[in-house]
Biopython code that builds the backbone (N, CA, C, O; Angstrom):
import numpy as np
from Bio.PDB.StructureBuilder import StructureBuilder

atoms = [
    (1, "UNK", "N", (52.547, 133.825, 31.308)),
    (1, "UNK", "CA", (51.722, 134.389, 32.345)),
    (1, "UNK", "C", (50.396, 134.871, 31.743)),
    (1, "UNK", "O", (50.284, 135.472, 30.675)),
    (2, "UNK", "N", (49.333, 134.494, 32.645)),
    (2, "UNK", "CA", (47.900, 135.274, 31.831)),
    (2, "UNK", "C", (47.688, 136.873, 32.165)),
    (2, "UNK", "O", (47.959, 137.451, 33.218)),
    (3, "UNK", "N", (47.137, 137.406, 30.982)),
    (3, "UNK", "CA", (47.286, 138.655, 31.221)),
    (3, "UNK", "C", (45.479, 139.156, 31.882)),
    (3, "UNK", "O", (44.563, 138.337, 31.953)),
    (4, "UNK", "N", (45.385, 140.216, 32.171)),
    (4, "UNK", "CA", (44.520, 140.521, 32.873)),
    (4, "UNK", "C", (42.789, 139.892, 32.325)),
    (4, "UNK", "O", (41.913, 139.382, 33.022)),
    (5, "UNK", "N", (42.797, 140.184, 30.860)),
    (5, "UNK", "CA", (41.329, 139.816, 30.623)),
    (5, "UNK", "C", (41.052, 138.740, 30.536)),
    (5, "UNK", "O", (39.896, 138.352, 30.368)),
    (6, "UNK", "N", (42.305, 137.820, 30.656)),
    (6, "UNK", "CA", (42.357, 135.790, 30.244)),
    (6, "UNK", "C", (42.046, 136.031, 32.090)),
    (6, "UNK", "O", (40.911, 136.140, 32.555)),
    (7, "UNK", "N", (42.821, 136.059, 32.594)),
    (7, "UNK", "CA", (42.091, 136.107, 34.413)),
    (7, "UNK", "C", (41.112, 136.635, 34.829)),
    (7, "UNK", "O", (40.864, 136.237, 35.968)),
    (8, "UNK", "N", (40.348, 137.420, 34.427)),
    (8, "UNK", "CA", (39.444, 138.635, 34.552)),
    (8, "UNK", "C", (37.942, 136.916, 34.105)),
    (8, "UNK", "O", (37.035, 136.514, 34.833)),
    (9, "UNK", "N", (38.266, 136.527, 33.005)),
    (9, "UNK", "CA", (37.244, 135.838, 32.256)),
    (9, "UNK", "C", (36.980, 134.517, 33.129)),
    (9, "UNK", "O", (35.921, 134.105, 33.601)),
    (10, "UNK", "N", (38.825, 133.756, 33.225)),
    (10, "UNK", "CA", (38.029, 132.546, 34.348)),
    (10, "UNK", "C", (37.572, 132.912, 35.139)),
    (10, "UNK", "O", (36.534, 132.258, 35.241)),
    (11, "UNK", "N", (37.642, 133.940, 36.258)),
    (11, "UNK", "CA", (37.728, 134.371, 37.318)),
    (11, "UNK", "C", (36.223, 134.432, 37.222)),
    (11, "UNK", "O", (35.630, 133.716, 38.030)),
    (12, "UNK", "N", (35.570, 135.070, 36.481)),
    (12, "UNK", "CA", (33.835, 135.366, 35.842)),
    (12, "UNK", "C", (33.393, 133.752, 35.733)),
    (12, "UNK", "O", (32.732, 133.353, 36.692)),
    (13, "UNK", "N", (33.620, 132.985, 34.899)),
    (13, "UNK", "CA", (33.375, 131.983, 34.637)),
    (13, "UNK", "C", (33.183, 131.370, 36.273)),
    (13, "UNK", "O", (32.009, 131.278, 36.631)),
    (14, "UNK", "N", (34.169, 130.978, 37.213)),
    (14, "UNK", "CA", (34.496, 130.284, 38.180)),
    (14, "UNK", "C", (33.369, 130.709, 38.998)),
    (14, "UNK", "O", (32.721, 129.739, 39.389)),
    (15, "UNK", "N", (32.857, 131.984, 39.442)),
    (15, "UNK", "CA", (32.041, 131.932, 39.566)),
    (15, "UNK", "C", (30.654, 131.889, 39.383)),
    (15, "UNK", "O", (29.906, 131.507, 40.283)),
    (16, "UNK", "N", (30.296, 132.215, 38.397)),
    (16, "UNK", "CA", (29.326, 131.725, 37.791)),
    (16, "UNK", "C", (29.153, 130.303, 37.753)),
    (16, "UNK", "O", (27.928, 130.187, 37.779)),
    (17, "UNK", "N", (29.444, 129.621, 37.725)),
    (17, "UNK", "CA", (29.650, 127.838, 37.944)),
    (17, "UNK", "C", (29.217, 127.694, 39.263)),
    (17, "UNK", "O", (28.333, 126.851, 39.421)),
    (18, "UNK", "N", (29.735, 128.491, 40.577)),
    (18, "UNK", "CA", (29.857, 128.266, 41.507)),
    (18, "UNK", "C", (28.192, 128.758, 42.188)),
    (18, "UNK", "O", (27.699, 128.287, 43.213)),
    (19, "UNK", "N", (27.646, 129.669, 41.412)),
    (19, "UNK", "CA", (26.668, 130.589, 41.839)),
    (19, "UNK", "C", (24.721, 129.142, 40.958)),
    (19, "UNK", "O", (23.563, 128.892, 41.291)),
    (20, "UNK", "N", (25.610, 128.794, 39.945)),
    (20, "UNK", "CA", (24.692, 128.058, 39.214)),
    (20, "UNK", "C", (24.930, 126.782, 40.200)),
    (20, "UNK", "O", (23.821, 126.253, 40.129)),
    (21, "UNK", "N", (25.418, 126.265, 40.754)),
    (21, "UNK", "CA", (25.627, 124.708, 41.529)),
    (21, "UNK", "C", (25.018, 124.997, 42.746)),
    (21, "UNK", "O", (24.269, 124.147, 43.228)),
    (22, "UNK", "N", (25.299, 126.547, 43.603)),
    (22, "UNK", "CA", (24.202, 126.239, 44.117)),
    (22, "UNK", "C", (22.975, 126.632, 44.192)),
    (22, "UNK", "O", (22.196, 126.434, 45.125)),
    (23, "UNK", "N", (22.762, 127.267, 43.086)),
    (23, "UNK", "CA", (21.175, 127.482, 42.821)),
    (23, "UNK", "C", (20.850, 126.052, 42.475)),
    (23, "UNK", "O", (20.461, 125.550, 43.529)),
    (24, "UNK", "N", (20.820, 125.220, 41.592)),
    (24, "UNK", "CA", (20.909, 123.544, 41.535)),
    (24, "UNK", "C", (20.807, 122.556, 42.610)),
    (24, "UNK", "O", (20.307, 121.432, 42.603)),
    (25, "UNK", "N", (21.423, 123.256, 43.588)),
    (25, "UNK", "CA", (21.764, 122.061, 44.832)),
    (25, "UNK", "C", (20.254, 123.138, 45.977)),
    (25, "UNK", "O", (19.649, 122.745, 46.974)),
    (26, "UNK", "N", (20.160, 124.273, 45.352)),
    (26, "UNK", "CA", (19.018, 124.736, 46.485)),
    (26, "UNK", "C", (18.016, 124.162, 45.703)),
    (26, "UNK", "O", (17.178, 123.583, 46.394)),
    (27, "UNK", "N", (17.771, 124.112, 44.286)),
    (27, "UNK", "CA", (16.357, 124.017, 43.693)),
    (27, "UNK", "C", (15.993, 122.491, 44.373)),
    (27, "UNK", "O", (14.921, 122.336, 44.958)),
    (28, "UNK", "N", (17.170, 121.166, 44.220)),
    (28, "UNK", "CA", (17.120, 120.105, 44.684)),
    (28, "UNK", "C", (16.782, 120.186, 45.678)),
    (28, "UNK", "O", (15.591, 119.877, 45.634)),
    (29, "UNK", "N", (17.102, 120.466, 46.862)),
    (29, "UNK", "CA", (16.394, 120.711, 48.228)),
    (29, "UNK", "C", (15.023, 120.894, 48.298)),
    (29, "UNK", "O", (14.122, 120.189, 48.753)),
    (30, "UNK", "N", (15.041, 121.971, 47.763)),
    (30, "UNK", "CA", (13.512, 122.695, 47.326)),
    (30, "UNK", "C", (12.344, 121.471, 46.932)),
    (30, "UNK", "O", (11.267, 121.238, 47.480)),
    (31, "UNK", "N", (12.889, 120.912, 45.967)),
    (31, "UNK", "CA", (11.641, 119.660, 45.375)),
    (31, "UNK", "C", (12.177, 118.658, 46.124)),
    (31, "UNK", "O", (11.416, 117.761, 45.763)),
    (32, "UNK", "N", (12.957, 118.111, 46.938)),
    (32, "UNK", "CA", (13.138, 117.044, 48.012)),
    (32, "UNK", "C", (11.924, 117.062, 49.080)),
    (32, "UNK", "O", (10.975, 116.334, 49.370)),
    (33, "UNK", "N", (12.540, 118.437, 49.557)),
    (33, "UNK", "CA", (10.800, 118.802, 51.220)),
    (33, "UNK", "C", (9.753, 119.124, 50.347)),
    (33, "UNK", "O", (8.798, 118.926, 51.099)),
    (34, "UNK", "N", (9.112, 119.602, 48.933)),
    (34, "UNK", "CA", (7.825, 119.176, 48.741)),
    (34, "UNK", "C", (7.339, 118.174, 48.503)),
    (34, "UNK", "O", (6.136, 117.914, 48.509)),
    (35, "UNK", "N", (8.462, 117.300, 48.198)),
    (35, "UNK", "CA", (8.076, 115.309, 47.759)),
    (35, "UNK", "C", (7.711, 115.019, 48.601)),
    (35, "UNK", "O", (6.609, 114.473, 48.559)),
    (36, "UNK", "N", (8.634, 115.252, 50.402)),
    (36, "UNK", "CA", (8.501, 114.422, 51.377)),
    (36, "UNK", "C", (7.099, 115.208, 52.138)),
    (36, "UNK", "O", (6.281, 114.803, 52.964)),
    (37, "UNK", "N", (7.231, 116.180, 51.602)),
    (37, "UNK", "CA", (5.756, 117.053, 52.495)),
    (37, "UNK", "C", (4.260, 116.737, 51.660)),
    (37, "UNK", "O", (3.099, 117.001, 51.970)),
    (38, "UNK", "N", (4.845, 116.063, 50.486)),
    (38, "UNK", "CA", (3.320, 115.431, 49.665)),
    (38, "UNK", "C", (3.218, 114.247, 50.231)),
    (38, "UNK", "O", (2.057, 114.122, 50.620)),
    (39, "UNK", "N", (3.937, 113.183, 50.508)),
    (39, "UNK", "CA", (4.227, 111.799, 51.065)),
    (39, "UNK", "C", (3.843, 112.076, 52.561)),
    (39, "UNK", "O", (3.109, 111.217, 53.049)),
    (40, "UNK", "N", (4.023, 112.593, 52.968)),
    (40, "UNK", "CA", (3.763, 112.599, 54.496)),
    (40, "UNK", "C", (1.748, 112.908, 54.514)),
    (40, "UNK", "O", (0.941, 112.523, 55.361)),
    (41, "UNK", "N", (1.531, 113.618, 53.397)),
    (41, "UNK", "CA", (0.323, 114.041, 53.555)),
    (41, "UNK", "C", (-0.421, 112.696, 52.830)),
    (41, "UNK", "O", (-1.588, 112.329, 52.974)),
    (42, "UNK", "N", (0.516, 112.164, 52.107)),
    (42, "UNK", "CA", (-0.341, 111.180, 51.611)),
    (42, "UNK", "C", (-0.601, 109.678, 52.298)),
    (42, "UNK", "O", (-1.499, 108.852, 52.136)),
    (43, "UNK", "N", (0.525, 109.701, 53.091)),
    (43, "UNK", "CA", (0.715, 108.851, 54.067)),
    (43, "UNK", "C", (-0.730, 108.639, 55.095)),
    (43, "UNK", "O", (-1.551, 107.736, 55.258)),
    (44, "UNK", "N", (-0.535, 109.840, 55.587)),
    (44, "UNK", "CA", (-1.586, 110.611, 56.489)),
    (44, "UNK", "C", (-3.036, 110.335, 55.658)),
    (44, "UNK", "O", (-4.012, 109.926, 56.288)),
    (45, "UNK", "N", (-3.083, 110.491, 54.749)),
    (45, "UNK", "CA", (-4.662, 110.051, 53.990)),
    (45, "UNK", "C", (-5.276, 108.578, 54.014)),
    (45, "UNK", "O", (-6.437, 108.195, 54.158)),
    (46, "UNK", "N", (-3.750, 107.704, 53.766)),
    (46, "UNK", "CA", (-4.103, 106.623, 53.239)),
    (46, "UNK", "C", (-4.241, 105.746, 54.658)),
    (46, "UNK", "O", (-5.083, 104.849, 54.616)),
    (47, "UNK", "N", (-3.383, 105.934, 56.114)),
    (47, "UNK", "CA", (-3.884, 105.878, 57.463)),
    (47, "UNK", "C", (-4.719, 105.953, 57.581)),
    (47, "UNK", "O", (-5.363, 104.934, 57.832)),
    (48, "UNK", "N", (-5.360, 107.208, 57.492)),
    (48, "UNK", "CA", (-6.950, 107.521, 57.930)),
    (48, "UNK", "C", (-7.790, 106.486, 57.366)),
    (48, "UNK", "O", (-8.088, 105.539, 58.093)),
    (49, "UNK", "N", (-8.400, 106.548, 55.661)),
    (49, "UNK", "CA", (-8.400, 105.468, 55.397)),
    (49, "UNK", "C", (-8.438, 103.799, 55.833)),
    (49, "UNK", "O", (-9.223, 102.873, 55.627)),
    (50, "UNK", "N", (-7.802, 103.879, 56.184)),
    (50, "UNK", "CA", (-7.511, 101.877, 57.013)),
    (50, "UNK", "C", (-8.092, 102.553, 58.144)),
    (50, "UNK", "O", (-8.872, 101.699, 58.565)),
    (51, "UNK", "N", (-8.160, 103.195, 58.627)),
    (51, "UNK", "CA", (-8.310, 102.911, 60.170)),
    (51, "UNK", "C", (-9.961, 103.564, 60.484)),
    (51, "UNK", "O", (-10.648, 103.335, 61.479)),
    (52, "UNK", "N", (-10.335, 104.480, 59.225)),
    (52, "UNK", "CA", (-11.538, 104.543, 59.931)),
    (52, "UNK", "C", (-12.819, 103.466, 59.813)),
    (52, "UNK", "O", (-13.810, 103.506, 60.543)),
    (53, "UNK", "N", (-12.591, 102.513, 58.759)),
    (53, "UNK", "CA", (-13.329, 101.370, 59.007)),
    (53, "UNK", "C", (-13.280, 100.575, 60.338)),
    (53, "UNK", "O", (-14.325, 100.017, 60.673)),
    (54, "UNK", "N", (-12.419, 100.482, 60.969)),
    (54, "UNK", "CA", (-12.032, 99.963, 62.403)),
    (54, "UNK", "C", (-12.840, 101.284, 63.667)),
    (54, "UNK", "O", (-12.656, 100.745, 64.759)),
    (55, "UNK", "N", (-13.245, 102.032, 63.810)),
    (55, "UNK", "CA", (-13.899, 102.826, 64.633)),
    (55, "UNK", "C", (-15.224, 102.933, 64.235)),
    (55, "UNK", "O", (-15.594, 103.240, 63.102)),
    (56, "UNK", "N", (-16.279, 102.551, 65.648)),
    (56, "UNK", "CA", (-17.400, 103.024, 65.609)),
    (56, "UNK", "C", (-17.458, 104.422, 65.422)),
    (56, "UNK", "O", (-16.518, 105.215, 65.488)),
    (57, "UNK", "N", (-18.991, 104.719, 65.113)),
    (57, "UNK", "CA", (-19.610, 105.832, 65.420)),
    (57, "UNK", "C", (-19.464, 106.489, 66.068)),
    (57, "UNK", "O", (-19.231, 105.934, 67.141)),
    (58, "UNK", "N", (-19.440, 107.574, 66.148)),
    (58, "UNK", "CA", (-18.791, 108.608, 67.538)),
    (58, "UNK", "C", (-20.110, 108.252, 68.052)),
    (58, "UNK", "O", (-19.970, 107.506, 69.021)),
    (59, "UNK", "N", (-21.600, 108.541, 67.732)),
    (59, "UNK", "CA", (-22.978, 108.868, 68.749)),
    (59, "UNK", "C", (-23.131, 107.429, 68.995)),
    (59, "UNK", "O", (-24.284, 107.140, 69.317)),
    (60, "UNK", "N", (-22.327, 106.451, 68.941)),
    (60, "UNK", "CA", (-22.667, 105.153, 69.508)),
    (60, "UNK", "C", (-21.655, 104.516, 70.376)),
    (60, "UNK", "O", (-21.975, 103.630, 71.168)),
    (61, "UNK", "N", (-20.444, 104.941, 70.250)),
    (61, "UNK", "CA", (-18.802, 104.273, 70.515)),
    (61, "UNK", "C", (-19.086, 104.911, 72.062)),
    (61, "UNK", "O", (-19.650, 105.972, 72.329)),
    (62, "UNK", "N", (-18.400, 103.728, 73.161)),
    (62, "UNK", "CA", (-18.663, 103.727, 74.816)),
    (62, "UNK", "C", (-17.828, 105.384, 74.792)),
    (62, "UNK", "O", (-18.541, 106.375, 74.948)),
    (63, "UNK", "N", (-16.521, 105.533, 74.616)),
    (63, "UNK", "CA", (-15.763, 106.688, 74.400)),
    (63, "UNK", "C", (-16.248, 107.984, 74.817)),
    (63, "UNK", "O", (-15.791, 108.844, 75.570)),
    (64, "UNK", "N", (-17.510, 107.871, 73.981)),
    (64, "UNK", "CA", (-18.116, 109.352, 74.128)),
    (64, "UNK", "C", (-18.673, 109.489, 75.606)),
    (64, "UNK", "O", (-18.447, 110.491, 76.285)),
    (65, "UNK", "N", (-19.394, 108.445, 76.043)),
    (65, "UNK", "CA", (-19.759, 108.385, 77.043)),
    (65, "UNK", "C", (-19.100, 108.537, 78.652)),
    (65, "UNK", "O", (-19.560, 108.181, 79.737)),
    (66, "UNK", "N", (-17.864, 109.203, 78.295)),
    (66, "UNK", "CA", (-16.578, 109.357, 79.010)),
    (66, "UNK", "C", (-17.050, 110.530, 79.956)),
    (66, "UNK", "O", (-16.270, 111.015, 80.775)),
]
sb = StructureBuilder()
sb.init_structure("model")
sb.init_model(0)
sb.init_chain("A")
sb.init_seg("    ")
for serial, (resi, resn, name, xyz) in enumerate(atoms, 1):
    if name == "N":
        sb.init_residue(resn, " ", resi, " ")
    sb.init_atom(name, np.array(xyz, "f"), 0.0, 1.0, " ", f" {name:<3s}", serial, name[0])
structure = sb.get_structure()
């Protein structure tokens, strides 16, 4: 049978493991939504990009004249 400080120690250990996995599994999260929140912005740049060669001038485009 284990005596108190052999249980006392996994018992410490077990959690600690448990407390480090999910600090690990939050940090992962964490740098997942700033990847996808840099990508989305970069996305968004490189759109703009392509598409504003395709639009007139605002002081010339019929649009304004709305």
């Amino acid at each position: 049978m284990y005596d108190t400080q052999s249980f006392h120690a996994v018992l410490t250990t077990a959690r600690s493991t448990r407390r480090s996995r999910a600090k690990v599994a939050a940090l992962r999260r964490r740098i997942h939504e700033d990847w996808m929140r840099y990508e989305h912005a970069r996305l968004v740049r490189i759109r703009h990009h392509l598409n504003v060669a395709c639009l007139s001038r605002p002081d010339v485009a019929p649009w304004m004249y709305i």
